[in-house]
Jmol script that loads the backbone (N, CA, C; Angstrom):
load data "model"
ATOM      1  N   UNK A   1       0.836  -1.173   0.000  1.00  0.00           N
ATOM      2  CA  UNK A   1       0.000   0.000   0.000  1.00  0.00           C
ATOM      3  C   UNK A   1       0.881   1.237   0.000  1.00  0.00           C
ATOM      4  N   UNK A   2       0.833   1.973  -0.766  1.00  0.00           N
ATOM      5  CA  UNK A   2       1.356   3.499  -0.946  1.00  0.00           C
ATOM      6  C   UNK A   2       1.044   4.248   0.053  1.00  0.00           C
ATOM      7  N   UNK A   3       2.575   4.825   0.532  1.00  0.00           N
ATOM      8  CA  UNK A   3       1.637   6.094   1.844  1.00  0.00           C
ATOM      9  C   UNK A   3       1.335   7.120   1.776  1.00  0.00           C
ATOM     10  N   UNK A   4       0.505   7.566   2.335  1.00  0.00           N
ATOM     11  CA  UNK A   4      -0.336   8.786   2.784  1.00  0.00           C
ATOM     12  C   UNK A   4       0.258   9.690   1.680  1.00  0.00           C
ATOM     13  N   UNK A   5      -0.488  10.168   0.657  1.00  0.00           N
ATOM     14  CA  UNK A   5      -0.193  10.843  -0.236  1.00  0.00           C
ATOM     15  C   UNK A   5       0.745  10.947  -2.054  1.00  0.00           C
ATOM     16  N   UNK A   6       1.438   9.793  -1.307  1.00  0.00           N
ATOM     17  CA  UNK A   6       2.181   9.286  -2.669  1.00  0.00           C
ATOM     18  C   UNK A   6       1.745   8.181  -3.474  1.00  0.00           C
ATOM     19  N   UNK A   7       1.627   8.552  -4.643  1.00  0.00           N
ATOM     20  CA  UNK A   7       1.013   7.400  -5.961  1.00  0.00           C
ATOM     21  C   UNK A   7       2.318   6.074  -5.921  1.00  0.00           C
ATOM     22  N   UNK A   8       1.848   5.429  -6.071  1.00  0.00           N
ATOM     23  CA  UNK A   8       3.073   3.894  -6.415  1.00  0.00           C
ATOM     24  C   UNK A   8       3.219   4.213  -8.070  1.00  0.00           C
ATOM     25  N   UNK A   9       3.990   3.656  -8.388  1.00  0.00           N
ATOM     26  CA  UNK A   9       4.673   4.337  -9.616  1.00  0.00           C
ATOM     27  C   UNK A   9       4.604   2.724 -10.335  1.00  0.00           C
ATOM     28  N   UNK A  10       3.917   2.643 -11.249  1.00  0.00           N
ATOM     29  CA  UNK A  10       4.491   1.427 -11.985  1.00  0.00           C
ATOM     30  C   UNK A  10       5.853   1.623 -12.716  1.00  0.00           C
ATOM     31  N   UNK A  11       6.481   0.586 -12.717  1.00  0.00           N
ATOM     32  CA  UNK A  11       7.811   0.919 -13.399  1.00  0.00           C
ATOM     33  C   UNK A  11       7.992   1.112 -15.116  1.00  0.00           C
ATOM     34  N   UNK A  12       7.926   1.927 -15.904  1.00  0.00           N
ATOM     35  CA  UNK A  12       7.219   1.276 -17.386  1.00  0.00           C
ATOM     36  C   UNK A  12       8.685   0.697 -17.785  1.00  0.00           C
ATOM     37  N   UNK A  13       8.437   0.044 -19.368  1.00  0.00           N
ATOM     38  CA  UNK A  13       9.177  -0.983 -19.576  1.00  0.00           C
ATOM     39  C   UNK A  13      10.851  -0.580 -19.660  1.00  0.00           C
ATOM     40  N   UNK A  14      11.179   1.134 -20.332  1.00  0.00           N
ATOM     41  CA  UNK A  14      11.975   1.507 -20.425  1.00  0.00           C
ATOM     42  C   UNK A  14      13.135   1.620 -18.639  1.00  0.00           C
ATOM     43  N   UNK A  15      12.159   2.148 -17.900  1.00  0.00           N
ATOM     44  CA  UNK A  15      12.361   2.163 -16.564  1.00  0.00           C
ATOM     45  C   UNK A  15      13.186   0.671 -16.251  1.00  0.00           C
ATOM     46  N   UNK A  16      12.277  -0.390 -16.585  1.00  0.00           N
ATOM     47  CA  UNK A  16      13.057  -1.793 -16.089  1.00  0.00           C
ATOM     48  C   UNK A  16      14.543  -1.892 -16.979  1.00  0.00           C
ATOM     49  N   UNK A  17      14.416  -1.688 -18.251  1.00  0.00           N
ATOM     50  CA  UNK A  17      15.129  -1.822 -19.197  1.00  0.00           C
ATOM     51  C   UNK A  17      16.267  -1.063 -18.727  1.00  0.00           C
ATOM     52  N   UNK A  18      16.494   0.266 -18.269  1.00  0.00           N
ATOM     53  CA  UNK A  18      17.552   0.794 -17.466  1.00  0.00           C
ATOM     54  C   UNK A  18      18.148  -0.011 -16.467  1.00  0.00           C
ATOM     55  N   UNK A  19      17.309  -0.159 -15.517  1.00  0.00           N
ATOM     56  CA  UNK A  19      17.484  -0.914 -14.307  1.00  0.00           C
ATOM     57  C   UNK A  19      18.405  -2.109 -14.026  1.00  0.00           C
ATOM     58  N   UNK A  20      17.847  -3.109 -15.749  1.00  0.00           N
ATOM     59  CA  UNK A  20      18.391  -3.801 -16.099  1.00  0.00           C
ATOM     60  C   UNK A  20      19.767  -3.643 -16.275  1.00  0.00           C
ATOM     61  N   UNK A  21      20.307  -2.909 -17.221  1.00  0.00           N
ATOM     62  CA  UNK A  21      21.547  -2.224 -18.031  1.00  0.00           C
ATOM     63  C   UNK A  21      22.256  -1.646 -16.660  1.00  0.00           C
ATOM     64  N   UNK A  22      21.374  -0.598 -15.726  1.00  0.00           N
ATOM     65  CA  UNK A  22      22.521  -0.064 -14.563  1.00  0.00           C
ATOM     66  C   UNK A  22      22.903  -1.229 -13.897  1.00  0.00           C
ATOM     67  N   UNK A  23      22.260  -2.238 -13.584  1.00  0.00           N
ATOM     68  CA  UNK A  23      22.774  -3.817 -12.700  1.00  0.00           C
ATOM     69  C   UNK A  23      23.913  -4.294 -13.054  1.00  0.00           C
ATOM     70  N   UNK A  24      23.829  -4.551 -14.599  1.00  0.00           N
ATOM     71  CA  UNK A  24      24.512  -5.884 -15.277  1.00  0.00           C
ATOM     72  C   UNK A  24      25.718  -4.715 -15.208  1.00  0.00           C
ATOM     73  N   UNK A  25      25.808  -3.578 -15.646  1.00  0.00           N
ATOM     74  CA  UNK A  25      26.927  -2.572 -15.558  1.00  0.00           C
ATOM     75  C   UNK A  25      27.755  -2.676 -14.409  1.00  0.00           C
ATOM     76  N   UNK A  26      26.967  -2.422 -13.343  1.00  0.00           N
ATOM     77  CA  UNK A  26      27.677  -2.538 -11.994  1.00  0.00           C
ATOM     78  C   UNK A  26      28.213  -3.786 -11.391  1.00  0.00           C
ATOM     79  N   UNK A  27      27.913  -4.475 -11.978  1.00  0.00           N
ATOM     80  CA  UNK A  27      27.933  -6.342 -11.765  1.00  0.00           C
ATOM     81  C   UNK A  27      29.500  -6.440 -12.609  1.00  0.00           C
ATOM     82  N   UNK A  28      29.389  -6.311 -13.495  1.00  0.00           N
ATOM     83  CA  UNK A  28      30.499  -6.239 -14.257  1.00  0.00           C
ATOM     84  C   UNK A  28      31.498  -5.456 -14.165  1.00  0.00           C
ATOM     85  N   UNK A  29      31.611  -3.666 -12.872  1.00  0.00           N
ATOM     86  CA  UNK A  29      32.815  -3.198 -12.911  1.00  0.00           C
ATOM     87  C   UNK A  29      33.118  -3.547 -11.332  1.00  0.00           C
ATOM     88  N   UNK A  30      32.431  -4.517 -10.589  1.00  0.00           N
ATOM     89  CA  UNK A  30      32.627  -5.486  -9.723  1.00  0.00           C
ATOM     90  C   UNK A  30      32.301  -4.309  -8.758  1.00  0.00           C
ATOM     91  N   UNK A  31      31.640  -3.354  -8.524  1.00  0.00           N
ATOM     92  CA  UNK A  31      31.256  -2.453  -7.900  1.00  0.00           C
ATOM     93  C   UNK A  31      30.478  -2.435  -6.797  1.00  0.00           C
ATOM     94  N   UNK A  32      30.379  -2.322  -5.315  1.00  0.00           N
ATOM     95  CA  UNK A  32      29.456  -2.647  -4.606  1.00  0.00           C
ATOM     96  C   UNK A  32      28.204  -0.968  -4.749  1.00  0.00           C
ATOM     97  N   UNK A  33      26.867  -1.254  -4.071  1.00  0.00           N
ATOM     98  CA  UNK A  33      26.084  -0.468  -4.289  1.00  0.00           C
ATOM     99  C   UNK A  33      26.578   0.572  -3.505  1.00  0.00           C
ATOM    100  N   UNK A  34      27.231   1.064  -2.276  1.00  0.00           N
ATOM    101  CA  UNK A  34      27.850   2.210  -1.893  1.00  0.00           C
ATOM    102  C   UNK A  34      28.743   2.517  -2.434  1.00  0.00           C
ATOM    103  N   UNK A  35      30.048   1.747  -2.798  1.00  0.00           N
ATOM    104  CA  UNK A  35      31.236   2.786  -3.657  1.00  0.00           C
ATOM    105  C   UNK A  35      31.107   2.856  -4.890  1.00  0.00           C
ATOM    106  N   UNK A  36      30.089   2.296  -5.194  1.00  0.00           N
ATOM    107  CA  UNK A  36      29.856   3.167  -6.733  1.00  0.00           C
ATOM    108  C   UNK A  36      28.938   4.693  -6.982  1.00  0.00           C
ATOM    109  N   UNK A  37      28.063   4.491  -5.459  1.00  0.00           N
ATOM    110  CA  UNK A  37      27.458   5.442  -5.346  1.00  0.00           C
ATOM    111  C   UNK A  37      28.199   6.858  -4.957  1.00  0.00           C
ATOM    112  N   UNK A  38      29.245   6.092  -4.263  1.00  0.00           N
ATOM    113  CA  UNK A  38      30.113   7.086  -3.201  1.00  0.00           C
ATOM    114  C   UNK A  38      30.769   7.988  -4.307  1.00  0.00           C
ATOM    115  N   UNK A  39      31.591   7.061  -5.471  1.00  0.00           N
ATOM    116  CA  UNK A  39      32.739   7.573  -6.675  1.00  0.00           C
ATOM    117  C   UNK A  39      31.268   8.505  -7.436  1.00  0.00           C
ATOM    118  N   UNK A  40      30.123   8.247  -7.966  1.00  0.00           N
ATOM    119  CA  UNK A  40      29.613   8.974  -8.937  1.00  0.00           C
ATOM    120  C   UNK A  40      28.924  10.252  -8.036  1.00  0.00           C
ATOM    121  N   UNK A  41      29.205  10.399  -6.628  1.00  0.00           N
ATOM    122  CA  UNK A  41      28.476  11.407  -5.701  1.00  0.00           C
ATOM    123  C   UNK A  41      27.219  11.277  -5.906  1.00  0.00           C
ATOM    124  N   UNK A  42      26.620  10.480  -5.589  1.00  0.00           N
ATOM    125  CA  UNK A  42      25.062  10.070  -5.187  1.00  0.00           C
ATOM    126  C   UNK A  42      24.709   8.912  -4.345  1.00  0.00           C
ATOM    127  N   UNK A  43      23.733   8.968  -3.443  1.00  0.00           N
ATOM    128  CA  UNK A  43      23.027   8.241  -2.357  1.00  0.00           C
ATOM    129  C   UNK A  43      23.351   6.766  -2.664  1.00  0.00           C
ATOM    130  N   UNK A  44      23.449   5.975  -1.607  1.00  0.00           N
ATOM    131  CA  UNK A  44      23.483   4.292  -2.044  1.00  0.00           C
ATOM    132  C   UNK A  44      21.760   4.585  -2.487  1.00  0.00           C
ATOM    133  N   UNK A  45      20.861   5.083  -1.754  1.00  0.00           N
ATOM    134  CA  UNK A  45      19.539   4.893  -2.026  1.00  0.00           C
ATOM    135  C   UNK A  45      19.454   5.044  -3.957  1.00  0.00           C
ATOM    136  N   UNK A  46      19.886   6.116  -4.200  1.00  0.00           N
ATOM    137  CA  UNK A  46      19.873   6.038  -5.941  1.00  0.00           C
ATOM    138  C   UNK A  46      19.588   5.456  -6.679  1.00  0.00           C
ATOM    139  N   UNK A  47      20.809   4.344  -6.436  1.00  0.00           N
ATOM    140  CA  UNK A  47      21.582   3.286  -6.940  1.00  0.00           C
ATOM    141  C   UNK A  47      20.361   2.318  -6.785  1.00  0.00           C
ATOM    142  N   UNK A  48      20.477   2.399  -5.357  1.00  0.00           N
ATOM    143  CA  UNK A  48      19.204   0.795  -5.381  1.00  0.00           C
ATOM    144  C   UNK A  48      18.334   1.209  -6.194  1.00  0.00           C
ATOM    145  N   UNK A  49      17.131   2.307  -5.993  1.00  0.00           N
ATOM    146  CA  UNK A  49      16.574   2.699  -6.754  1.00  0.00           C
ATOM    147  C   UNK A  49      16.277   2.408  -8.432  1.00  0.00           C
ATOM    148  N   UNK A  50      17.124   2.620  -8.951  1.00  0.00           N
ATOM    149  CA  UNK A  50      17.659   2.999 -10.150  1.00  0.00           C
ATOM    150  C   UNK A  50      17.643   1.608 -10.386  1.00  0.00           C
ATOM    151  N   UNK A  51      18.210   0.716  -9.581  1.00  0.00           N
ATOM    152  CA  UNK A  51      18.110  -0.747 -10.674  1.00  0.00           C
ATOM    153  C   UNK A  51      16.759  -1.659  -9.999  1.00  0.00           C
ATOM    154  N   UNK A  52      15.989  -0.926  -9.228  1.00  0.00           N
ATOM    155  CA  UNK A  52      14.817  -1.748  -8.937  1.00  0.00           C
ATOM    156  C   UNK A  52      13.598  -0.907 -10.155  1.00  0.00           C
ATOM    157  N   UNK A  53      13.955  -0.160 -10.804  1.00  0.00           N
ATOM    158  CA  UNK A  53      12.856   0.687 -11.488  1.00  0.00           C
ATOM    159  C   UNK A  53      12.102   1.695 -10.345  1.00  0.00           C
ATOM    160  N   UNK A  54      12.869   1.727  -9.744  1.00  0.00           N
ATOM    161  CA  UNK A  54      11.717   2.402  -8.511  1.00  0.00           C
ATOM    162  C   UNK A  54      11.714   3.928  -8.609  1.00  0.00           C
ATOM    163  N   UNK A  55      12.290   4.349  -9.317  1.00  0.00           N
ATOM    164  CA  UNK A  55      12.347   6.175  -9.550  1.00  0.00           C
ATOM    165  C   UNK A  55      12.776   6.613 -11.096  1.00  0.00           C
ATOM    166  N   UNK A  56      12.572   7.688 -11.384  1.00  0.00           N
ATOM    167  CA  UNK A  56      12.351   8.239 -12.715  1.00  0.00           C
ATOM    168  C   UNK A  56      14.471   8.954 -12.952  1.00  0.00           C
ATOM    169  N   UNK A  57      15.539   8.364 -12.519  1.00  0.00           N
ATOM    170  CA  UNK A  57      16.967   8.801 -12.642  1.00  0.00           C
ATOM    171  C   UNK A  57      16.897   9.726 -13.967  1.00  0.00           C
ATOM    172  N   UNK A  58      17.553  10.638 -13.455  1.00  0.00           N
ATOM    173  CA  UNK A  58      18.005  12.232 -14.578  1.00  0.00           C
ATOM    174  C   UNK A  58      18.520  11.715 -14.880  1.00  0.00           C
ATOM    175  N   UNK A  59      18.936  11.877 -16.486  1.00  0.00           N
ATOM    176  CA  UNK A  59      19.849  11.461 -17.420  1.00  0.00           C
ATOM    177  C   UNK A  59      21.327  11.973 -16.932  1.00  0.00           C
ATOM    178  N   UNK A  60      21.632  12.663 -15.993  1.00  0.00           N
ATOM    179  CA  UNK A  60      23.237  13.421 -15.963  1.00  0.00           C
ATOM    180  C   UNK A  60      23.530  12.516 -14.802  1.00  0.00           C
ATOM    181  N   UNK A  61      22.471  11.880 -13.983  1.00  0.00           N
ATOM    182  CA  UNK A  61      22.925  10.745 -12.957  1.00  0.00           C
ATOM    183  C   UNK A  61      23.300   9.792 -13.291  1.00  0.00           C
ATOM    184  N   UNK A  62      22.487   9.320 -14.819  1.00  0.00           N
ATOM    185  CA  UNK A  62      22.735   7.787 -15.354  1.00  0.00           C
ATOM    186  C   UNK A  62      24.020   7.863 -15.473  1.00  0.00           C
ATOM    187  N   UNK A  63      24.465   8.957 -16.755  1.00  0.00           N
ATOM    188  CA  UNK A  63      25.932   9.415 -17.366  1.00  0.00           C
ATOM    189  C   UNK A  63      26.587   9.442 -16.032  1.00  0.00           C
ATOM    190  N   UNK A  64      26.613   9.907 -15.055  1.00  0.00           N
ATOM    191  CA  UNK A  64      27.553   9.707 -13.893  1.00  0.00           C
ATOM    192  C   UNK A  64      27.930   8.279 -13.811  1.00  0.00           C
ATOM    193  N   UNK A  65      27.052   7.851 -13.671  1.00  0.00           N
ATOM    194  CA  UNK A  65      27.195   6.233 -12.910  1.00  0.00           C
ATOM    195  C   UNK A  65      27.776   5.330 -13.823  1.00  0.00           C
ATOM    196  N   UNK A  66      27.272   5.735 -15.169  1.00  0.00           N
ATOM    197  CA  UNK A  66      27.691   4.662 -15.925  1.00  0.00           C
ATOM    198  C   UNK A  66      29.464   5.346 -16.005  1.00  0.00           C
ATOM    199  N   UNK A  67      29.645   6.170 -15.862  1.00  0.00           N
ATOM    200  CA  UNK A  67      31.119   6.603 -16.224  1.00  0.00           C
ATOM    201  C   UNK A  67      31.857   5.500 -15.291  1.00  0.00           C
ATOM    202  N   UNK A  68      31.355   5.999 -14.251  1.00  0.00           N
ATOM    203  CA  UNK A  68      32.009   4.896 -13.044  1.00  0.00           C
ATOM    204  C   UNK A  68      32.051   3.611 -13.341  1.00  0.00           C
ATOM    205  N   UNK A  69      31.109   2.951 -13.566  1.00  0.00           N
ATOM    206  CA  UNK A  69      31.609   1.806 -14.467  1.00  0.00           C
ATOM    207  C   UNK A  69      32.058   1.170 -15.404  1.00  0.00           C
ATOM    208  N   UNK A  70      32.955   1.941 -15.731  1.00  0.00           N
ATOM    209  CA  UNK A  70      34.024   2.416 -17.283  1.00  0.00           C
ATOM    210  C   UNK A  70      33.153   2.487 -18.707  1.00  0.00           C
ATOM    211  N   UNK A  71      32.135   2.657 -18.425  1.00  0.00           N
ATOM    212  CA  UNK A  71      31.603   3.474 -19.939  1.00  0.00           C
ATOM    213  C   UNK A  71      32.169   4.292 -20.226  1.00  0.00           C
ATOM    214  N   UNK A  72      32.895   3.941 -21.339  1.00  0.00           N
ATOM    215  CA  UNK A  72      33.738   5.516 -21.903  1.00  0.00           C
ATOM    216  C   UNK A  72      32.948   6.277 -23.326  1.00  0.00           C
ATOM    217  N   UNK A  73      32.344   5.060 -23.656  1.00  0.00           N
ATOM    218  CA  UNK A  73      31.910   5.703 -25.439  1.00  0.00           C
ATOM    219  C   UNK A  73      30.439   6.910 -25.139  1.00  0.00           C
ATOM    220  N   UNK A  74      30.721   8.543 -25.474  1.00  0.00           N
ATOM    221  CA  UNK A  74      29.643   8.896 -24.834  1.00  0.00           C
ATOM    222  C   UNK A  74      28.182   8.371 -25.808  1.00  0.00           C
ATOM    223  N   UNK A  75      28.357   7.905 -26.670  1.00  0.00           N
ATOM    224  CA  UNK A  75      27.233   7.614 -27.698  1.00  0.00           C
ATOM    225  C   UNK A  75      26.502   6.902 -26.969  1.00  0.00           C
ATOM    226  N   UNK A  76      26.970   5.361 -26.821  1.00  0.00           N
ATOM    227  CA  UNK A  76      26.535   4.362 -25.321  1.00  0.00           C
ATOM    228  C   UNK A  76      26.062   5.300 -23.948  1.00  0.00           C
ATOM    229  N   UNK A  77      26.432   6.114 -23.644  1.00  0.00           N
ATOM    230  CA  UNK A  77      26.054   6.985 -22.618  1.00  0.00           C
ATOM    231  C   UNK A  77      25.045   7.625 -22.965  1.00  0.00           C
ATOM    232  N   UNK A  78      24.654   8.129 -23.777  1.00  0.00           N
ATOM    233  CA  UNK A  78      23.784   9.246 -24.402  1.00  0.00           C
ATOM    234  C   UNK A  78      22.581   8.081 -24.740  1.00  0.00           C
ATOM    235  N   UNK A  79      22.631   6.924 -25.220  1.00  0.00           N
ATOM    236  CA  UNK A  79      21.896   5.669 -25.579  1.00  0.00           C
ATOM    237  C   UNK A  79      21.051   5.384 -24.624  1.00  0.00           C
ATOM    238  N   UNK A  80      22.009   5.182 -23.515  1.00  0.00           N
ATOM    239  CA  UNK A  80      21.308   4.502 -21.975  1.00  0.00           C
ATOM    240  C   UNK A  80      20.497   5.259 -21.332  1.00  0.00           C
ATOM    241  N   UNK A  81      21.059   6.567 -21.135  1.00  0.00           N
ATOM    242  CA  UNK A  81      20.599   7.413 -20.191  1.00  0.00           C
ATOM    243  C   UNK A  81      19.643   8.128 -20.812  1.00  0.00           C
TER     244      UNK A  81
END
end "model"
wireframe off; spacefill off
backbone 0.3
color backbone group
């Protein structure tokens, strides 16, 4: 149940589809959910966030994060985020 005032957010498909991509990213630069949060200066909450679909991530957060996990090509960056 949603509290007192806030709508539950379905996640739409693009939302998971990120979520997806920020995981397998972070999985792969062997990153735990705080020091990746810590290196791109944003909340561990974010992070979780962000790969449960649970919030709408600004595109200049994605590009943060994914930097941190050695995305270098900005095209791929600009793609994801």
């Amino acid at each position: 149940m949603a509290s007192k005032g806030r709508k539950e957010q379905v996640p739409t498909v693009r939302s998971r589809r990120l979520a997806s991509i920020l995981r397998e990213k972070r999985d792969a630069s062997g990153l735990s959910v705080t020091v990746a949060a810590e290196k791109a200066y944003l909340a561990p909450s974010w992070v979780y966030r962000a790969e449960k679909a649970n919030c709408r991530p600004e595109p200049n957060n994605v590009a943060a994060i994914l930097r941190v996990y050695g995305v270098t090509d900005e095209d791929e960056i600009r793609y994801i985020a």
